[in-house]
N, C-alpha and C positions, 0 to 999 in steps of 0.2 A: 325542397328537401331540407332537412335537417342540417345544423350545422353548429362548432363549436365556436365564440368566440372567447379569445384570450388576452388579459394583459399582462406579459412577461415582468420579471423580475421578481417576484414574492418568493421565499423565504419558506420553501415547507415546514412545517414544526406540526407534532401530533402524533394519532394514533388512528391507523384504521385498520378495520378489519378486512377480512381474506376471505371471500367466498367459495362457495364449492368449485369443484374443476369441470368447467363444458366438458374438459375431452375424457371425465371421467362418467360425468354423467350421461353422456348422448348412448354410449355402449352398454349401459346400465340401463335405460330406458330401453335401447332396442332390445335386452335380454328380456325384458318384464314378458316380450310374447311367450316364448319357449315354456314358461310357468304354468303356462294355464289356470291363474291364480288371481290371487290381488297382491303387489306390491306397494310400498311403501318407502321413501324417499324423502330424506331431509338434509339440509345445507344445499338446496337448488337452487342456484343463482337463475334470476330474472332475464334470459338472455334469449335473444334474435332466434338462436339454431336451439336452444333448449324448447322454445313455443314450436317450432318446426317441426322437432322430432312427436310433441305431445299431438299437435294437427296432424301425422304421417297414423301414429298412432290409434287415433281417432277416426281415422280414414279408413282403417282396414275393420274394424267395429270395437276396438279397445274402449271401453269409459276410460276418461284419464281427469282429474282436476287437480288444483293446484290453489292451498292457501297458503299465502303466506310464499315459505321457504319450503314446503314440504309438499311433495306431487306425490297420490297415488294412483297407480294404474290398474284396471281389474282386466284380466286378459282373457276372462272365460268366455266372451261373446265373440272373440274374432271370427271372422265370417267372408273375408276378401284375400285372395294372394296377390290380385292387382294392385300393386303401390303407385301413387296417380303422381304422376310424372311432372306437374307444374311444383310440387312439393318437393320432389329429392332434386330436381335440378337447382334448387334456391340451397341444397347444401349438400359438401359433401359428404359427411359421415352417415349419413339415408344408406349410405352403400352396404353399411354394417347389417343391416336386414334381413341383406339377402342368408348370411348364417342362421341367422335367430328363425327366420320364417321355414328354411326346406328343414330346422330342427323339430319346428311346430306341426308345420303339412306339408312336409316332403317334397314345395313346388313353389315360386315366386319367379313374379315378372316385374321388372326392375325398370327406369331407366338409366344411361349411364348419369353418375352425379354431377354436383353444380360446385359453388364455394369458389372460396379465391382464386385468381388467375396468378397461381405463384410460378408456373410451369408445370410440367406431364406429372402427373399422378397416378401414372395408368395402375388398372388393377388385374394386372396380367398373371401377379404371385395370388390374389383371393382367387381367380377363374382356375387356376392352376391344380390349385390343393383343392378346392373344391370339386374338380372331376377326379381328382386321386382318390377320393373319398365316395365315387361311385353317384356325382351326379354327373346330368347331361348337360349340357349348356348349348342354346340357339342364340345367334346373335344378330338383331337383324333390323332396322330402321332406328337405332339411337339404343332399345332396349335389348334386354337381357333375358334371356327365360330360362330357370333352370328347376330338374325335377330328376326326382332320387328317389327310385323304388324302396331301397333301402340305404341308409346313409351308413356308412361303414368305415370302421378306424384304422386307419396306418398309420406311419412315421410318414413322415414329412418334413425336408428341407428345405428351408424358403434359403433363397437366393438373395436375400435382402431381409433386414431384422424390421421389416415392415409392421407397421402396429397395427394399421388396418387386418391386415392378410391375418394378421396373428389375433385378432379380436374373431376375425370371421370363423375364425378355422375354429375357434375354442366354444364358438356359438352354437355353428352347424356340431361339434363331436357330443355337448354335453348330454346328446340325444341319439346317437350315435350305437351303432352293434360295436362292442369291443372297444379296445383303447387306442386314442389315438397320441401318438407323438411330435410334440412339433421342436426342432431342432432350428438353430441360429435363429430364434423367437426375440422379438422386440423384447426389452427389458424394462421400460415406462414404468412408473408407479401409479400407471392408469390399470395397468393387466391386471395390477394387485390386485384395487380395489374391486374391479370387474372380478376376479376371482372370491374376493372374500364376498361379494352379493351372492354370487349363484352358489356357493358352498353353504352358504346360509341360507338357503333354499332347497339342499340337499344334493344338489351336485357336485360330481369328483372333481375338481381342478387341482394338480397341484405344479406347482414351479414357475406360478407367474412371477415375475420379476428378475427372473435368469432367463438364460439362454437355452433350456429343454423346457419345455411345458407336456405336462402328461394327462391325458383327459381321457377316464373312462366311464362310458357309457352309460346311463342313466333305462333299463329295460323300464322298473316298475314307474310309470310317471306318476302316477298317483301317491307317489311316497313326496311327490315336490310336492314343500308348504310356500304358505305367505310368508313373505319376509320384511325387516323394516330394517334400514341401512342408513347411515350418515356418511356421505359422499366426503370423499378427501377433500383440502382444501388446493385452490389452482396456483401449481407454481408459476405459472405465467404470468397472471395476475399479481401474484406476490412478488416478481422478478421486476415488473414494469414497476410497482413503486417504488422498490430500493433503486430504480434507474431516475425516478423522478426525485427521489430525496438528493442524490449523489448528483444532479444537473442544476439543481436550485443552490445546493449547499446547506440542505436542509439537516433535518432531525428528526426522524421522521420511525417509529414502535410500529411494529404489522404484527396485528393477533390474530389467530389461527393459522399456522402453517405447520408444514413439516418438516422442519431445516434440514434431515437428510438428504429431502427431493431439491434441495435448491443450493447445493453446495457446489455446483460449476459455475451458479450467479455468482454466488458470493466472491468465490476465489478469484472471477476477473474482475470485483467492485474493488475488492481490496488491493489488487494490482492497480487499479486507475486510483486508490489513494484514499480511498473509503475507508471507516471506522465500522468492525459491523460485532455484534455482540448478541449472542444466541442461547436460547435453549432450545428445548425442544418445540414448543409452540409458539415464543414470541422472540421477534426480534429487531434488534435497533439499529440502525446504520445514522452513520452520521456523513455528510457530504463535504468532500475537501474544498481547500479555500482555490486549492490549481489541480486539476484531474490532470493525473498523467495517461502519456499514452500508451497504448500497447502494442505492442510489438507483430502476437501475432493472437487474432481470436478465429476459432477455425470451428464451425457448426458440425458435431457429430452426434450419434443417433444417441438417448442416454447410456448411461452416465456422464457421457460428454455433455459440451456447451449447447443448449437448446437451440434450434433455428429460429423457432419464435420466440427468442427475447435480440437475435442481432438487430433487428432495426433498431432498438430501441436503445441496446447500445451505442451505435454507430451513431442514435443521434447524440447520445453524451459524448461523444468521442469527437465530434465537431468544435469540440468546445475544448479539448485537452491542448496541452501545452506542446505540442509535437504533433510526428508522425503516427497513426495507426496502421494497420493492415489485417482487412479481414476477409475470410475464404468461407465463404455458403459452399458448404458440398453436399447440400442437402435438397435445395432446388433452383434450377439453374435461371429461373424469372423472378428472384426474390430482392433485386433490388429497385423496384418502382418507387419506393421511399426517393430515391438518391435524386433524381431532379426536383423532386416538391422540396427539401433540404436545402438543393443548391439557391432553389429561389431566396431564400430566408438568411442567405449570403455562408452558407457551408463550402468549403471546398473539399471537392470529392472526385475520384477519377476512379472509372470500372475498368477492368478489362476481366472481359468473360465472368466468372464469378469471383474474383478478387476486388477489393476497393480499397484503393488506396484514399485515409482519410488526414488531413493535415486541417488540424486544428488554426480556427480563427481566434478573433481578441470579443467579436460577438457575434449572434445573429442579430436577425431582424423581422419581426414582424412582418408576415407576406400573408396573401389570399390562396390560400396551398389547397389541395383535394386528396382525400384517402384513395387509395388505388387496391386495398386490403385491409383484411384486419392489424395485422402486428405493424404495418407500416404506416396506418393512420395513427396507430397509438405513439410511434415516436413523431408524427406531426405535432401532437399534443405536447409529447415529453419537451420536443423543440421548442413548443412557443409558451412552455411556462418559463421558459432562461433568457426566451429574448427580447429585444429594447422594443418594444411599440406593440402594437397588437395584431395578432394570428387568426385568422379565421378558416379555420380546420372544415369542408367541405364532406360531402357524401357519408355523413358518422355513421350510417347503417352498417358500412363495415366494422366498424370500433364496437359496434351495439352486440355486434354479435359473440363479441367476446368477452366486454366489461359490461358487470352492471353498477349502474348508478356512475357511472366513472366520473362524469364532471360534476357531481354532486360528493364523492368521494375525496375528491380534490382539492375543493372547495370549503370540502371541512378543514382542511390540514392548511385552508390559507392562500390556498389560489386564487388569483381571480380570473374565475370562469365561469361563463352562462352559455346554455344552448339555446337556441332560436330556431 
C-alpha cells in the first residue's frame, strides 16, 4: 500500500488553493438521480469516495464522466434499484441514495454502509422519517429494502440535527405529494449547497442552513431541467491547512474558501496564537513562534467546532506550550489518532471522550498508520513539525478526502513524497 513519507521541520510559506467539499459533492451526485436529466458539476475534487459515488452511479445505469474538475451525470437511463453492496460498503455517504432513489422509483435495496470506523453512525433518524413519509422498510441479512407506493410530506422531527437524515429526507420529499417539514435539521453549509443544486433544477427547497427545512413536492417532473453547479469549497480541507501553517510556523494564503463556513477554525487558531486575515475568499494565517494552549475545544454539530478538524488540532496542540483539553461529543471512537501521536513522542491521556493533551518541547519522526480519514491527516500535520522523518501508512484513508494532499504541500515547501 501506499504511504506518505515525511521530513519534518520545513517552514510552510505559499499559497494553495481549496477544492470542492466531498461532503458537498457526494449528496449533490446522489441527487443527479431524482432529475432524470443530465447534470453538470464543477470544482470536483479528485477524491477516493468522489470515484465511488460516480462507480455507484454507473452501477445503477447512470453515464457519468469526469474531465478535469468537472463530472457530468445523465440520469435518463437508470435502469437498477439494486445498489451492489461491495460499493456502498467502501463508503458511507452511499447511504444517501436511499432518498434520491425511492424519489426516482419509489423502491431501493441498500446495504448497510462502510467508511471510517469513528464509532455508531447508526441510521435509525434516515429509517425513521423515511417510513413517516409512508415508506416500508425490510431489514434483513446486512441490507435494506425500502418501497413507497406513494412518498408523502409531513413534518418531521429528527432527534438529532443529523446531516445525513436531513440530506435523505430533503431527497426522498423533493418528489414527494405535499410539503414536507423537517424541524431541528442539520445546519452544514453542505444542505445549502445541496439546496441551491436541486432549486436550480427546479425544486422547492427552502431553509437549508437553519434549523426548519420546508420542501414541497415536485407533481410535474418534467418541469426538472439540466442543471450546472460550482460546488462550494471544503472547509475541512481549508481548516487542515490553516492547522498545517500554524504547526510549522508557517505563512501560508488559501484561495477559494468561504470564510463564513470556517469561523469556528479560525476563532480556536487564533486562541492558540495564530495571525489569521480574511475576506471573503481568501485567507492568510500566519503561525506563532509558541502555540498556546487551550483550555477547552469541545466538537459540536455546525456552527460549532467541526469533528473533523479535532484530530488535526489536537495534533498542533501536542506541540503547545501547556495543558489542552478536548471533548469529541460527536463520535465516541474518534480518537485512534491518540496512540499513532503518542508514538511520535506526544503526550496524551483519553478518558472516554475527553483527552487531555500536554504539550512537548518536540515530536519525532515514527512509522505511524492512519486508522481514518481526519486522523491520518493530523499524522501528516505531526510529521511536518517533527525532528526526523514520519512515514504516514495506509493514505487510502487520507485519499479519500484530500486531493493531491502531499503534492499540495509540497508546493508550499514541504518535504513530502508518496511511495
Amino acid at each position: 500500500m501506499s504511504k506518505y513519507i515525511i521530513k519534518g521541520g520545513n517552514r510552510l510559506v505559499g499559497e494553495v488553493f481549496v477544492d470542492g467539499a466531498k461532503n458537498a459533492v457526494l449528496p449533490i451526485l446522489a441527487s443527479t438521480v431524482i432529475l432524470d436529466n443530465v447534470s453538470t458539476m464543477f470544482n470536483v475534487p479528485n477524491l477516493r469516495d468522489v470515484e465511488m459515488m460516480i462507480k455507484i452511479l454507473r452501477s445503477i445505469g447512470c453515464k457519468a464522466k469526469r474531465i478535469d474538475n468537472m463530472v457530468t451525470v445523465d440520469s435518463r437511463a437508470l435502469n437498477k434499484i439494486d445498489v451492489p453492496e461491495d460499493l456502498v460498503r467502501q463508503m458511507r455517504s452511499s447511504i444517501i441514495l436511499m432518498g434520491a432513489m425511492l424519489s426516482r422509483c419509489g423502491e431501493v435495496t441498500i446495504s448497510y454502509p462502510g467508511g471510517c470506523e469513528i464509532g455508531p453512525r447508526p441510521i435509525d433518524l434516515h429509517l425513521k422519517a423515511l417510513k413517516e413519509m409512508g415508506v416500508s422498510i425490510e431489514e434483513a441479512h446486512g441490507f435494506i429494502h425500502c418501497k413507497a407506493e406513494e412518498l408523502k410530506g409531513c413534518e418531521i422531527q429528527l432527534d438529532y440535527p443529523s446531516v445525513g437524515a436531513t440530506e435523505n429526507i430533503i431527497l426522498a420529499a423533493v418528489r414527494a405529494k405535499g410539503t414536507t417539514i423537517i424541524r431541528n435539521a442539520a445546519r452544514e453549509p453542505e444542505l445549502q449547497d445541496l439546496q441551491k443544486f436541486l432549486n436550480a433544477a427546479g425544486c422547492k427547497v427552502y431553509g437549508a442552513g437553519t434549523s426548519v427545512v420546508r420542501v414541497e413536492g415536485i407533481e410535474n417532473t418534467k418541469s426538472l431541467s439540466t442543471v450546472e453547479h460550482t460546488v462550494i469549497p471544503d472547509r475541512i480541507v481549508a481548516g487542515t491547512y490553516m492547522v498545517a501553517s500554524a504547526i510549522t510556523g508557517g505563512e501560508v494564503i488559501l484561495k477559494n474558501i468561504e470564510v463564513e463556513h470556517i469561523q469556528s477554525i479560525i476563532a480556536i487558531l487564533r486562541e492558540a496564537g495564530c495571525m489569521v486575515y480574511s475576506n471573503c475568499t481568501t485567507l492568510k494565517i500566519i503561525g506563532p513562534k509558541n502555540i498556546l494552549p487551550l483550555e477547552s475545544v469541545r466538537t459540536l454539530p455546525y456552527p460549532g467546532f467541526p469533528t473533523d478538524m479535532q484530530a488535526q488540532v489536537m495534533a498542533m496542540l501536542t506541540l503547545a506550550k501547556g495543558t489542552s483539553v478536548i471533548c469529541e461529543t460527536i463520535f465516541e471512537n474518534r480518537f485512534k489518532h491518540v496512540e499513532e501521536l503518542v508514538r511520535m513522542g506526544a503526550n496524551i491521556k483519553t478518558i472516554g471522550k475527553v483527552a487531555v493533551v500536554k504539550g512537548v518541547k518536540e515530536l519525532t519522526g515514527a512509522n505511524v498508520s492512519a486508522k481514518d480519514l481526519r486522523g491520518g491527516a493530523s499524522l501528516v500535520l505531526a510529521g511536518l513539525a517533527a525532528k526526523g522523518v514520519t512515514k504516514v501508512n495506509n493514505i487510502y484513508h487520507i485519499e479519500r478526502g484530500y486531493d493531491d494532499f502531499h503534492k499540495k504541500l509540497a508546493s508550499l515547501g514541504a518535504d513530502i513524497k508518496k511511495e
